[in-house]
VEXDREN-2710 file (C-alpha; in Angstrom, 1 decimal):
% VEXDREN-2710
k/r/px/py/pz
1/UNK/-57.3/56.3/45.4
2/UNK/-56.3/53.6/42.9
3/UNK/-57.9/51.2/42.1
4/UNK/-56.9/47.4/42.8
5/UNK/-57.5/45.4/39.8
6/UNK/-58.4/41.6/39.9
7/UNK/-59.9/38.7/37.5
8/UNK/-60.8/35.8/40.8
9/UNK/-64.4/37.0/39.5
10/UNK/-63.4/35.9/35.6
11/UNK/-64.8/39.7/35.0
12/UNK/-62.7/41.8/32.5
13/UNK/-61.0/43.8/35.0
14/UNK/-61.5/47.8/34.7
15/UNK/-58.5/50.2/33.4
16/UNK/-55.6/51.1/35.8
17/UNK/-56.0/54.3/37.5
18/UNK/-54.1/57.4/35.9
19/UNK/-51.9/57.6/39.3
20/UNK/-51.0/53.6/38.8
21/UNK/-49.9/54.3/35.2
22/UNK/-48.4/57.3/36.1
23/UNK/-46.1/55.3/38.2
24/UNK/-45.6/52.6/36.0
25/UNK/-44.5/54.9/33.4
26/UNK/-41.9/56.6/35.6
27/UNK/-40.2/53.0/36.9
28/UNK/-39.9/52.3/33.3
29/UNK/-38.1/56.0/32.9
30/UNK/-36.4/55.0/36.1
31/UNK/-37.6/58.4/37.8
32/UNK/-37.0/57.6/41.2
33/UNK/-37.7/60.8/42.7
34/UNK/-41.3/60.8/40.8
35/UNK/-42.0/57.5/41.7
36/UNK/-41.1/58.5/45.8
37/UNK/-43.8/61.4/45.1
38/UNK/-46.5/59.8/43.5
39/UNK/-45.9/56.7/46.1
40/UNK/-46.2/59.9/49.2
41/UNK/-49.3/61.1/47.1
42/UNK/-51.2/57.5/47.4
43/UNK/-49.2/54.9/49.3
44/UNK/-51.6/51.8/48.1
45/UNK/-50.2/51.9/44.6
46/UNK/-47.4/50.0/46.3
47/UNK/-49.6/47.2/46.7
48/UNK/-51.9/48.0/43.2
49/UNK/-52.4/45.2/40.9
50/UNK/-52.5/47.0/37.1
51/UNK/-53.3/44.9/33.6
52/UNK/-51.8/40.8/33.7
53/UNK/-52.1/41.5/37.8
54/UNK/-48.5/43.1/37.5
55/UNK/-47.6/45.7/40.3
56/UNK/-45.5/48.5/40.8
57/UNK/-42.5/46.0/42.1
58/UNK/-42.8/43.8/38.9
59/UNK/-41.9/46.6/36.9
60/UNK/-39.8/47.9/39.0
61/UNK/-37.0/44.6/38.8
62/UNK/-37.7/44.1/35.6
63/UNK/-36.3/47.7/34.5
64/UNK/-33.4/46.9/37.4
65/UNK/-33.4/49.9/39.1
66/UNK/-32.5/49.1/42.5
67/UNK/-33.1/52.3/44.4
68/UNK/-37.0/52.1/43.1
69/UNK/-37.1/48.8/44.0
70/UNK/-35.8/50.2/47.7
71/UNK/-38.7/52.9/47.5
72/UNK/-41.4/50.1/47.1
73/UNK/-40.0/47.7/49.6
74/UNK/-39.7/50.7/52.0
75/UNK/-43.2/51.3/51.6
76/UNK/-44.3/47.1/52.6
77/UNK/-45.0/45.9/47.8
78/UNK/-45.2/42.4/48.2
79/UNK/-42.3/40.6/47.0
80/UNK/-43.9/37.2/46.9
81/UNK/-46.8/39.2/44.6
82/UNK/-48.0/36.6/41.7
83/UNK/-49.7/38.0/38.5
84/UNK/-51.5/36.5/36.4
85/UNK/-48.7/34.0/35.3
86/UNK/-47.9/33.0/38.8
87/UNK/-44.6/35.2/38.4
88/UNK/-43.4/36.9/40.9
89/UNK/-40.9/40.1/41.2
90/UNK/-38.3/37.8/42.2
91/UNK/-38.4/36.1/39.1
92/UNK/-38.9/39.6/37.1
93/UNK/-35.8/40.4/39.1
94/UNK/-33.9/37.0/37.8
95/UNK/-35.1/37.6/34.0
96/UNK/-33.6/41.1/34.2
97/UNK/-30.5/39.5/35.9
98/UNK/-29.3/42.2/37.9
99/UNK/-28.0/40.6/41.1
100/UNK/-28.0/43.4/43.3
101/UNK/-31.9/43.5/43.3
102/UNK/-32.5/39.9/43.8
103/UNK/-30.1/39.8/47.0
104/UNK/-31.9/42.8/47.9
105/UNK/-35.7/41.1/47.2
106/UNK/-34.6/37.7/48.7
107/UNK/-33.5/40.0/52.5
108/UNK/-37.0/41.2/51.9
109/UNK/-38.6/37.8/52.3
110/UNK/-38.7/37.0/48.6
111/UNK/-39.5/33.3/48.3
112/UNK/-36.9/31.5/45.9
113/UNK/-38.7/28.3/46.1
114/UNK/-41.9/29.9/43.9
115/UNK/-42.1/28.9/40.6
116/UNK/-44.5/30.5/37.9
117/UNK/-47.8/28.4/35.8
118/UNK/-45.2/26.4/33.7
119/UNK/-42.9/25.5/36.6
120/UNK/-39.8/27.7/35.9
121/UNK/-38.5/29.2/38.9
122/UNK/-36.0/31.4/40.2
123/UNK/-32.9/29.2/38.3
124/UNK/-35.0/28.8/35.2
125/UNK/-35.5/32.6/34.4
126/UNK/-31.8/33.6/35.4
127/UNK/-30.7/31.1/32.8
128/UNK/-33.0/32.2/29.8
129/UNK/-31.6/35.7/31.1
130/UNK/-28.1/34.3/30.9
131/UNK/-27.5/35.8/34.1
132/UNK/-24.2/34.2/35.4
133/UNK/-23.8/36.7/38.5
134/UNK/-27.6/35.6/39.2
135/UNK/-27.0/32.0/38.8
136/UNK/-24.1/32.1/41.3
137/UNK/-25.9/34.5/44.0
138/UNK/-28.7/32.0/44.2
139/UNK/-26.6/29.1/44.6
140/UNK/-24.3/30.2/46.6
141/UNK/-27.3/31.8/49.2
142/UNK/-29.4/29.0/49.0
143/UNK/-27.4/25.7/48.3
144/UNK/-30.7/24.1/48.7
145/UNK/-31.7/25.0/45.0
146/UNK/-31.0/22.1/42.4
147/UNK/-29.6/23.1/39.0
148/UNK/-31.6/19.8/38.1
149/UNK/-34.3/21.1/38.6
150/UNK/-37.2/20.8/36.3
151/UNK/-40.5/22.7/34.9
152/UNK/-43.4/21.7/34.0
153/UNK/-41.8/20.3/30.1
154/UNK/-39.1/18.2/32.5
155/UNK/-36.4/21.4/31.0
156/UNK/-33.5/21.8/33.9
157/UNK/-32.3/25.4/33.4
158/UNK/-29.5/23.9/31.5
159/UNK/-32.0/23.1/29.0
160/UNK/-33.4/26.6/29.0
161/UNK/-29.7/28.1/28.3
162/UNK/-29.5/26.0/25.5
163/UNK/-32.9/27.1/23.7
164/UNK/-32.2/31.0/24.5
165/UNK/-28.3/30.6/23.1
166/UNK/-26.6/31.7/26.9
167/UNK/-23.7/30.7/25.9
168/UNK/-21.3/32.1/29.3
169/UNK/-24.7/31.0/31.3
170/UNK/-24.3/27.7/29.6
171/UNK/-20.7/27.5/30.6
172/UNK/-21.8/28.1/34.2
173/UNK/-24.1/25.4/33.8
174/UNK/-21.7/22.2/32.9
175/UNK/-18.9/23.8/34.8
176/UNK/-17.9/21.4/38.0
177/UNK/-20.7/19.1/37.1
178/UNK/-23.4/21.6/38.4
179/UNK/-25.8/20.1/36.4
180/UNK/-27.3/16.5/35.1
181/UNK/-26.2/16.5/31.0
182/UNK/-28.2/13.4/30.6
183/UNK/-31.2/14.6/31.9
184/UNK/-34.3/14.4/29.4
185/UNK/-37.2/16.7/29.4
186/UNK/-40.5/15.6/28.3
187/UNK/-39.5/15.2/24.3
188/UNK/-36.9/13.2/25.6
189/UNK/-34.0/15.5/24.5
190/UNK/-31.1/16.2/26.3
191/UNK/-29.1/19.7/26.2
192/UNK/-27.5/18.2/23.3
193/UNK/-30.8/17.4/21.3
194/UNK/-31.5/21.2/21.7
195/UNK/-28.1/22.8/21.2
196/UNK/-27.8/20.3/17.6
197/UNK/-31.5/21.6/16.6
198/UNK/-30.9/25.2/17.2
199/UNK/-28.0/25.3/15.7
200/UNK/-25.3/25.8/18.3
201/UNK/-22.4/24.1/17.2
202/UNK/-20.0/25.6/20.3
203/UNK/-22.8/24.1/23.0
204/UNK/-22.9/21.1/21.1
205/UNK/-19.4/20.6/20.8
206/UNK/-18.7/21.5/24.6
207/UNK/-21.8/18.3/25.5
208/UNK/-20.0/16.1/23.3
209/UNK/-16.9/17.1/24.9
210/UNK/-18.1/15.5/28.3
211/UNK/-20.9/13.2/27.0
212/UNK/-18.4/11.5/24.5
213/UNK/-18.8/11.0/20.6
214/UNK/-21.0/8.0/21.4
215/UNK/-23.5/10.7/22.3
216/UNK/-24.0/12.0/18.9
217/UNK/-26.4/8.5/18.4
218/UNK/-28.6/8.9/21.3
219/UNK/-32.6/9.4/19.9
220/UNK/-35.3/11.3/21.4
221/UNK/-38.8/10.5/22.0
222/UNK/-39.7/10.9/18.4
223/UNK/-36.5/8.9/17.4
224/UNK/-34.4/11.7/16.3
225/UNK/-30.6/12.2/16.9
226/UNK/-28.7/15.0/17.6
227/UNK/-27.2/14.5/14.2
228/UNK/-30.3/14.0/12.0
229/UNK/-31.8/17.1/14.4
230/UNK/-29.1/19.3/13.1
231/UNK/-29.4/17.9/9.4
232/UNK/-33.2/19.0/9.4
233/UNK/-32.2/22.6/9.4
234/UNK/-29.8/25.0/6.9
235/UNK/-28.7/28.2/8.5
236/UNK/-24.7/28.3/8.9
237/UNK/-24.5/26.8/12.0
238/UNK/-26.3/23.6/11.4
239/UNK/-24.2/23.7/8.7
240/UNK/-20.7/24.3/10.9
241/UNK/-21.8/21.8/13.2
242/UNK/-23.4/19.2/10.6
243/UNK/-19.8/18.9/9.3
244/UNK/-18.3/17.8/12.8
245/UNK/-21.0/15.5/13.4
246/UNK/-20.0/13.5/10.2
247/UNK/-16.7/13.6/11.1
248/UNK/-17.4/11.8/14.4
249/UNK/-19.9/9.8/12.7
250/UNK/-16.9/8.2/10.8
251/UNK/-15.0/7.7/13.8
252/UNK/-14.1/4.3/15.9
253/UNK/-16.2/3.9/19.1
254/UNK/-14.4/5.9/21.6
255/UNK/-12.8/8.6/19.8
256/UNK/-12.0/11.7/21.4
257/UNK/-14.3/14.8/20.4
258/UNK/-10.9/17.1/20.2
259/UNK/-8.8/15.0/18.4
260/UNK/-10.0/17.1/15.0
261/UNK/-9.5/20.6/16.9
262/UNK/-6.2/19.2/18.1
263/UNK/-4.9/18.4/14.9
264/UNK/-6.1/21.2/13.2
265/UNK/-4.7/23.5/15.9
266/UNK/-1.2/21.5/15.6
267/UNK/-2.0/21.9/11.5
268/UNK/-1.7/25.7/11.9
269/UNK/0.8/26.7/14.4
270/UNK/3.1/24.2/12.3
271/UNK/1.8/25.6/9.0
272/UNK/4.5/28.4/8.6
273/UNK/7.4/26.2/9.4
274/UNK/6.6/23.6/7.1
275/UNK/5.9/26.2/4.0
276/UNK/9.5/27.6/4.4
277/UNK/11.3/24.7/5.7
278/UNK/9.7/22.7/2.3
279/UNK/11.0/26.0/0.1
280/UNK/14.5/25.4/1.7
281/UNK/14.8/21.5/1.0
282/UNK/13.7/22.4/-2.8
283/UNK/16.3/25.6/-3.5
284/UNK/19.1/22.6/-2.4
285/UNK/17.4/20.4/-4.9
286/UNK/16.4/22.5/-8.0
287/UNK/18.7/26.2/-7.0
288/UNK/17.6/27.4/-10.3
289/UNK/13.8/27.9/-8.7
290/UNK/15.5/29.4/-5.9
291/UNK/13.2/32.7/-5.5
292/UNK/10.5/31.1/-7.1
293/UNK/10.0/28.4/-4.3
294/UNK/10.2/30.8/-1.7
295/UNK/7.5/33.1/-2.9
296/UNK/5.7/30.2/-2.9
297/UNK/6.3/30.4/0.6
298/UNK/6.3/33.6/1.4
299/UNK/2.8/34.8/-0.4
300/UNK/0.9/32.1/1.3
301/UNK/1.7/33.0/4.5
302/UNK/0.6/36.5/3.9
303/UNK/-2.5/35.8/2.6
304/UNK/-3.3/33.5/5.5
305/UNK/-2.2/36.0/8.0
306/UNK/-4.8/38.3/6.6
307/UNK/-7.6/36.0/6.6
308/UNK/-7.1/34.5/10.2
309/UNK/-8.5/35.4/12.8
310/UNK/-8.1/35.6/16.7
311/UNK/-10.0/32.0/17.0
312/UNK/-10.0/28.5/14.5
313/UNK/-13.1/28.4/12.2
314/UNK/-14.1/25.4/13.8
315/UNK/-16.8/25.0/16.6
316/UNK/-14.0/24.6/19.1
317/UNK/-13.6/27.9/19.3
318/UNK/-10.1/27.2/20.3
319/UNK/-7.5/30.1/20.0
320/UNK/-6.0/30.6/16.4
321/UNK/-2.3/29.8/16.6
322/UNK/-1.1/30.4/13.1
323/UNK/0.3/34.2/14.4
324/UNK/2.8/32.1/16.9
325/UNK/3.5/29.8/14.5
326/UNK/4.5/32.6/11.8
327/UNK/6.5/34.4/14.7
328/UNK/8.2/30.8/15.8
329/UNK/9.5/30.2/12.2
330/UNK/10.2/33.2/11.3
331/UNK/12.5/33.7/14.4
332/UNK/14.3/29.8/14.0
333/UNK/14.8/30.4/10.4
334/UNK/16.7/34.2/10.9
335/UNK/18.8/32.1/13.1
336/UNK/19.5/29.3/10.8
337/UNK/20.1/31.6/8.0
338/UNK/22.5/34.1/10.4
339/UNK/24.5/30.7/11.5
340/UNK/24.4/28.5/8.4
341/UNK/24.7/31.5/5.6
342/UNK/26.1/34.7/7.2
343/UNK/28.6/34.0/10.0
344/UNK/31.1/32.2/7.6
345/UNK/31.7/35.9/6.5
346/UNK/31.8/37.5/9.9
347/UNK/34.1/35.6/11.3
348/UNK/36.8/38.3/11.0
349/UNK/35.1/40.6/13.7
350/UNK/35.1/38.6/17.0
351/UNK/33.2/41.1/18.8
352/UNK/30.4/40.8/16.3
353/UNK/30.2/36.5/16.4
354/UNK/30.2/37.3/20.2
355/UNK/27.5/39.8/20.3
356/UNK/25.7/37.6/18.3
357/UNK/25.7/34.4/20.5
358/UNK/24.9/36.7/23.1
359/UNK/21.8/38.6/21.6
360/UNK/20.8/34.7/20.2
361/UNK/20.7/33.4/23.6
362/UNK/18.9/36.2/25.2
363/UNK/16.2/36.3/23.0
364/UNK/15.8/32.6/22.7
365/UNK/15.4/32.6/26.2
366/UNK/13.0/35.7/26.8
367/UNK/11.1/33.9/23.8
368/UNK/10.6/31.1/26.1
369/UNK/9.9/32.8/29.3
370/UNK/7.2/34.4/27.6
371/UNK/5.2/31.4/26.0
372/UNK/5.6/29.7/29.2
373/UNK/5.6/31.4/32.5
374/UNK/2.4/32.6/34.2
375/UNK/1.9/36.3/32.6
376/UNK/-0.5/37.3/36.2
377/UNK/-3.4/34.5/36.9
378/UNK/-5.5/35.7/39.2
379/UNK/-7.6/32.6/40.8
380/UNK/-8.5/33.8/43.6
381/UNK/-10.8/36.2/44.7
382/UNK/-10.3/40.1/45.8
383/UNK/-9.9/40.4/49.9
384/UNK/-11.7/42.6/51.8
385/UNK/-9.7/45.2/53.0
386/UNK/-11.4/45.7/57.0
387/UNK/-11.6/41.8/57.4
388/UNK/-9.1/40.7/54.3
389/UNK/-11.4/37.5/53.7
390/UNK/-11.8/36.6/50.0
391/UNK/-14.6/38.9/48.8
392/UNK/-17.6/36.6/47.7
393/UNK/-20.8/37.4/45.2
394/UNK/-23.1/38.1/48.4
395/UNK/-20.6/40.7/49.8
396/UNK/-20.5/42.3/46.0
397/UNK/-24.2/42.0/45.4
398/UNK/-25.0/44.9/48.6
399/UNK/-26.0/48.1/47.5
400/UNK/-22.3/49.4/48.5
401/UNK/-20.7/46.8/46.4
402/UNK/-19.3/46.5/42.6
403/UNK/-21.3/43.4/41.3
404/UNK/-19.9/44.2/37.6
405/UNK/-16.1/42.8/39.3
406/UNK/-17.5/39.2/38.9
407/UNK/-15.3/37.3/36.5
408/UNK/-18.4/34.7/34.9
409/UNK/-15.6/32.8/33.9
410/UNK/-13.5/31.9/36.5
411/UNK/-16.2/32.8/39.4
412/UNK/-14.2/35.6/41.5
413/UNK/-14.8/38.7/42.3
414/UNK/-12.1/40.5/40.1
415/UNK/-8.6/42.0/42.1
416/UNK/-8.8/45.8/40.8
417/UNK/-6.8/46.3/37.7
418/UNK/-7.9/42.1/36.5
419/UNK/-8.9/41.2/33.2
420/UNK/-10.7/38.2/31.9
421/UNK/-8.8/37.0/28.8
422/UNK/-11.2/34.7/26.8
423/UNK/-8.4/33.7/24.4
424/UNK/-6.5/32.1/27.7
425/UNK/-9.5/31.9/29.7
426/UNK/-8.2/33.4/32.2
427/UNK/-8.0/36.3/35.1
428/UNK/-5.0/38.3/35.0
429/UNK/-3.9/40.9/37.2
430/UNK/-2.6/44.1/35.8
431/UNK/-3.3/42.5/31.7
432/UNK/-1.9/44.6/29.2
433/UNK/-2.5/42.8/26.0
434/UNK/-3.0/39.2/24.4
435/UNK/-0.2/38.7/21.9
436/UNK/-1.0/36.5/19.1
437/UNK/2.4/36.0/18.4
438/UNK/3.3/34.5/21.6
439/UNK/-0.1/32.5/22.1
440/UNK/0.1/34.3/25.9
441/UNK/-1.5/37.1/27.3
442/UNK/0.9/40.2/28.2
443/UNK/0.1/41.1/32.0
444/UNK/2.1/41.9/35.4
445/UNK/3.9/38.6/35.5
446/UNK/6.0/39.4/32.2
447/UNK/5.0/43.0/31.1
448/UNK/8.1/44.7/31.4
449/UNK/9.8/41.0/29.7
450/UNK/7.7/41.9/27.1
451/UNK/8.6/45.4/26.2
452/UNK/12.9/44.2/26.5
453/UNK/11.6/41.5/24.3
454/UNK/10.7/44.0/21.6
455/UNK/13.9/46.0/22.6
456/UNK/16.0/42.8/21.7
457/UNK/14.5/41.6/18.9
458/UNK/14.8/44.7/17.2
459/UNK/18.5/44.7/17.9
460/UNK/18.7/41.8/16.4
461/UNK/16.9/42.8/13.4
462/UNK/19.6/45.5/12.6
463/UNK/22.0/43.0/13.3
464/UNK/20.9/40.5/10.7
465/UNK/20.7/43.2/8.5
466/UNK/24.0/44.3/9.0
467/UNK/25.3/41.1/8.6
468/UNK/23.7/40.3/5.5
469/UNK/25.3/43.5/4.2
470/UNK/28.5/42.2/4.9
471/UNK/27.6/38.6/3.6
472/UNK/26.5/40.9/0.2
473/UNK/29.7/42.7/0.1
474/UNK/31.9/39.4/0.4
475/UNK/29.9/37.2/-2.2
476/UNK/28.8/39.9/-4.6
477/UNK/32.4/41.4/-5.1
478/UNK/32.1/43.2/-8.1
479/UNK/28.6/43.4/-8.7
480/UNK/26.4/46.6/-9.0
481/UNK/23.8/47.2/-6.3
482/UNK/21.3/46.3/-9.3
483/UNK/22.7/43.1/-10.1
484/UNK/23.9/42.2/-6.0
485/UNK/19.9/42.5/-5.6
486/UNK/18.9/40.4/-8.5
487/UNK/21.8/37.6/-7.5
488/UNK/19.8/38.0/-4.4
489/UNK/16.5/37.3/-5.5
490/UNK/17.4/34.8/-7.2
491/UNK/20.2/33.1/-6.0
492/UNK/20.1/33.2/-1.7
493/UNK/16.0/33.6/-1.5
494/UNK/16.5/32.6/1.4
495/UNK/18.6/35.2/2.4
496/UNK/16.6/37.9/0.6
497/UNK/13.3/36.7/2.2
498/UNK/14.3/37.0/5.7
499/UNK/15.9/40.2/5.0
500/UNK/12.6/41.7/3.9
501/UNK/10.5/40.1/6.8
502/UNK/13.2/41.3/9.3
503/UNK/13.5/45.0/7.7
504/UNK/9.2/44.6/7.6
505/UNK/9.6/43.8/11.5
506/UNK/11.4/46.9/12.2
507/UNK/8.7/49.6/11.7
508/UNK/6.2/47.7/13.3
509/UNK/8.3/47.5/16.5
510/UNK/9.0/51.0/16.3
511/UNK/5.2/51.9/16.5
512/UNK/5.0/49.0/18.9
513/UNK/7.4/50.4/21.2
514/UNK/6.2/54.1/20.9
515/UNK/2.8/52.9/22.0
516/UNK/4.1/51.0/25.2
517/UNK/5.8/54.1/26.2
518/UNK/2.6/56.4/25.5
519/UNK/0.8/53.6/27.9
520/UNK/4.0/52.8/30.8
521/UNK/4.8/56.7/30.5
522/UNK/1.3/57.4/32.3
523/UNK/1.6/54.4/34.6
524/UNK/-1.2/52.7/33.2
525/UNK/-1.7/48.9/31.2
526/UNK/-3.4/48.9/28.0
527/UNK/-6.4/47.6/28.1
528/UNK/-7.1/49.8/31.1
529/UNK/-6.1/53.5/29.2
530/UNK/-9.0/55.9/29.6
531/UNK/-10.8/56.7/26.3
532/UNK/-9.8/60.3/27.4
533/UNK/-7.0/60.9/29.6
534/UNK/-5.3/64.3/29.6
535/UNK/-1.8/64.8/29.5
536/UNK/-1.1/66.4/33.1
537/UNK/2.2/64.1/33.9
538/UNK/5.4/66.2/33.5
539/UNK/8.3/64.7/31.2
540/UNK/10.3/63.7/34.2
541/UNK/7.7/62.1/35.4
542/UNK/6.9/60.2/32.6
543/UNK/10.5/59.2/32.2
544/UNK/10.6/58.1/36.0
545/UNK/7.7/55.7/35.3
546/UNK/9.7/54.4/32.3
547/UNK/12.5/53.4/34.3
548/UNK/10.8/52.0/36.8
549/UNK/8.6/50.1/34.6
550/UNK/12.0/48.2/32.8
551/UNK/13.0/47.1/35.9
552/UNK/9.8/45.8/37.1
553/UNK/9.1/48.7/39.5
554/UNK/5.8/50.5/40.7
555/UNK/4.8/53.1/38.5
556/UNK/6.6/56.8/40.2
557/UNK/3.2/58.4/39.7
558/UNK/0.5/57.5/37.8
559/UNK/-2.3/59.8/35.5
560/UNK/-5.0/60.5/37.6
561/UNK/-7.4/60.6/35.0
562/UNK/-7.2/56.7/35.2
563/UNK/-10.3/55.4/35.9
564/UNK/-10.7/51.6/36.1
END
């Protein structure tokens, strides 16, 4: 039999059996059908205490395998147990952070109001976890439990978040005023003493975002700032965050924390427009330079488009929106150029001036649509099919439910087929894609608006270039293609520099397009393609799920290799 191991005495406490290790060592393999044997063998290694006073149940939620932790319940482990650190399986459980075993230990009797030798309890340890399912599961069982709560050091689990850098359990945290942002623990820091000395400029940022700037010159115990806290250390974010501070630091009273972010996210998506519009003012004042000023445009923007990225390099962490603003220009100044420099010379072919107020109008319009209407927000949760209630983290939390469908973000239990996008923050149903280009995610609402989109644009593309062709043939009369090109280049750079970008534009809708098929062929949405799916659908069947798809119909059949 083994043996029970305890220090009440102050005695070193003898070695675990071989059976109680042999256990231990096959919860941590996750060997449920050796841990049920050994458990049949000798049932009181349910309720053995091993090294630190840890049992079989400890071990067993902190590797997060719920059907062991069913075979030791089953068999009457403790779930209140304390080791040696007062800590209990439930809060093993809640440092693991996988919901499904706390609901399951807290139906067992599993005391949520326990907290361990330096006061954390059940909300502490799901924070330093970063546990956001966990978080919500407590709360929402046991509205009783204060997120102000505070351990023995007067830390609130918000504090805790901070110091372990949980950034979505943070989130949780100061979403809908869960929790007190001014509370202090015993050094008299806030969460925004600890996010500036750690480092974290996002968390910090976010604080000062609901604090206010004013914030930045509250002192601790020991008279330190959140600025002169961040100043004491070097890595590159103290560094990142160091620089915002001193911009607020310069600020009136009162300023608003995003007004830099604002401007620098207005600074970029207005970037592109200002580089070519500024080339085309200066060809009307010095032509001679005419090529000259707009590769001055042109290169720029390249260069920047290959050093952006999906977000701003600023702790905002806002969404980069230099891609729309390249798109935006790119698309007013074709028109400008097509209506200011090339219709003059079309206006012999009436059917071509009225296919191309058409096409203008249509694509204007779907360019709108698209950065403006809902693409598929989902904020509400999935229904339950028997009772069709909203589903809710308890019902997803039972051993016959899908935990992982909890959007952390937007606290719902995920519709099948929903995506978080954390460039819109936000659910969408049936989400394809986000499009840097349109500054919108690509989903159910405006998929198949999307794909015409491409359709039309790239019309219009051949159009242009078929018009500038004809512009050419008109204004170069007499000219070689050699020197029609070089009067080009250096003569209508404007003309020459949309062609490029427009003729650029056409391969890469091409490949666009082909891909949309490869993906609305099957029936499926991009982000939700297997990583293997086999190619079973039959060409009219593929074809049938194209046309339906362009006008916004279910799928005729879809893969059944899908797997969501």
């Amino acid at each position: 039999m083994a043996q029970t191991l305890c220090q009440s005495d102050g005695t070193a406490p003898s070695a675990p059996s071989v059976s109680f290790n042999q256990v231990m060592n096959a919860i941590s393999s996750c060997a449920a059908d050796s841990v049920r044997a050994l458990l049949d063998q000798e049932p009181q290694l349910a309720h053995t205490f091993g090294w630190h006073r840890q049992t079989a149940l400890h071990r067993a939620c902190l590797s997060g395998s719920i059907g062991i932790v069913q075979i030791l319940l089953e068999r009457n482990a403790d779930p209140n147990a304390r080791n040696n650190f007062d800590e209990t399986p439930l809060h093993y459980a809640c440092k693991r952070g996988v919901p499904t075993v706390v609901l399951l230990l807290v139906e067992q009797g599993a005391d949520v109001t326990l907290v361990d030798k330096q006061g954390k309890g059940v909300l502490h340890h799901a924070a330093e976890a970063g546990s956001v399912p966990v978080l919500h599961l407590l709360c929402s069982k046991f509205p009783e439990l204060q997120l102000t709560c505070q351990d023995n050091n007067l830390q609130t689990p918000l504090h805790v978040a901070c110091k372990s850098a949980q950034l979505d359990a943070f989130k949780y945290l100061i979403r809908k005023g869960r929790s007190d942002l001014k509370k202090a623990d015993s050094d008299g820091n806030w969460a925004l003493h600890i996010a500036a000395q750690e480092g974290y400029g996002h968390m910090a940022w976010s604080l000062l975002c609901l604090l206010g700037a004013q914030a930045i010159h509250l002192r601790n115990r020991h008279g330190c700032s959140p600025y002169e806290l961040a100043i004491m250390c070097d890595t590159q974010g103290h560094k990142e965050l160091i620089t915002e501070l001193e911009w607020l630091r310069r600020r009136p009273f009162g300023s608003s924390v995003t007004q830099k972010a604002s401007l620098l996210w207005s600074f970029f998506l207005v970037l592109p427009m200002l580089l070519y519009t500024s080339a085309v003012i200066l060809t009307k004042m010095v032509p001679s330079y005419d090529g000259v000023f707009f590769l001055a445009a042109v290169v720029p923007t390249i260069w920047l488009l290959q050093k952006s990225f999906h977000r701003l390099d600023h702790v905002s962490r806002w969404p980069n929106p230099f891609y729309a603003g390249v798109f935006a220009a790119g698309l007013a100044h074709t028109i400008a150029v097509y209506y200011i420099v090339i219709m003059p010379y079309l206006l012999d072919s009436v059917h071509l001036v009225l296919l191309s107020a058409l096409l203008t109008m249509v694509v204007v319009s779907m360019y709108i649509r698209l950065i403006t209407a809902d693409p598929g927000i989902v904020n509400s949760s999935a229904k339950d099919p028997t009772s069709g209630k909203p589903l809710t983290i308890i019902d997803i939390c039972k051993p016959a439910g899908k935990w992982e469908t909890f959007c952390v973000h937007c606290e719902i239990v995920q519709p099948e087929l929903t995506k978080h996008c954390k460039l819109c923050d936000h659910c969408m149903v049936g989400m394809d894609h986000h499009c840097l280009f349109l500054l919108n995610c690509i989903a159910h609402g405006n998929h198949t608006l999307f794909v015409w989109f491409i359709l039309t644009c790239m019309l219009c593309m051949g159009l242009f270039v078929l018009g500038v062709y004809v512009y050419c043939v008109q204004v170069y009369v007499g000219h070689g293609w050699g020197q029609a090109l070089q009067a080009l280049v250096t003569r209508d750079g404007w003309v020459f520099s949309l062609l490029l970008m427009n003729c650029a534009g056409f391969p890469w809708g091409v490949s666009l397009l082909m891909y949309q098929y490869s993906v609305v062929s099957n029936g499926y949405k991009s982000y939700f393609v297997p990583e293997h799916h086999g190619d079973v659908l039959t060409a009219y069947e593929k074809w049938r799920n194209v046309v339906n798809f362009l006008f916004n119909r279910k799928p005729y059949i879809v893969n059944p290799c899908l797997r969501v």
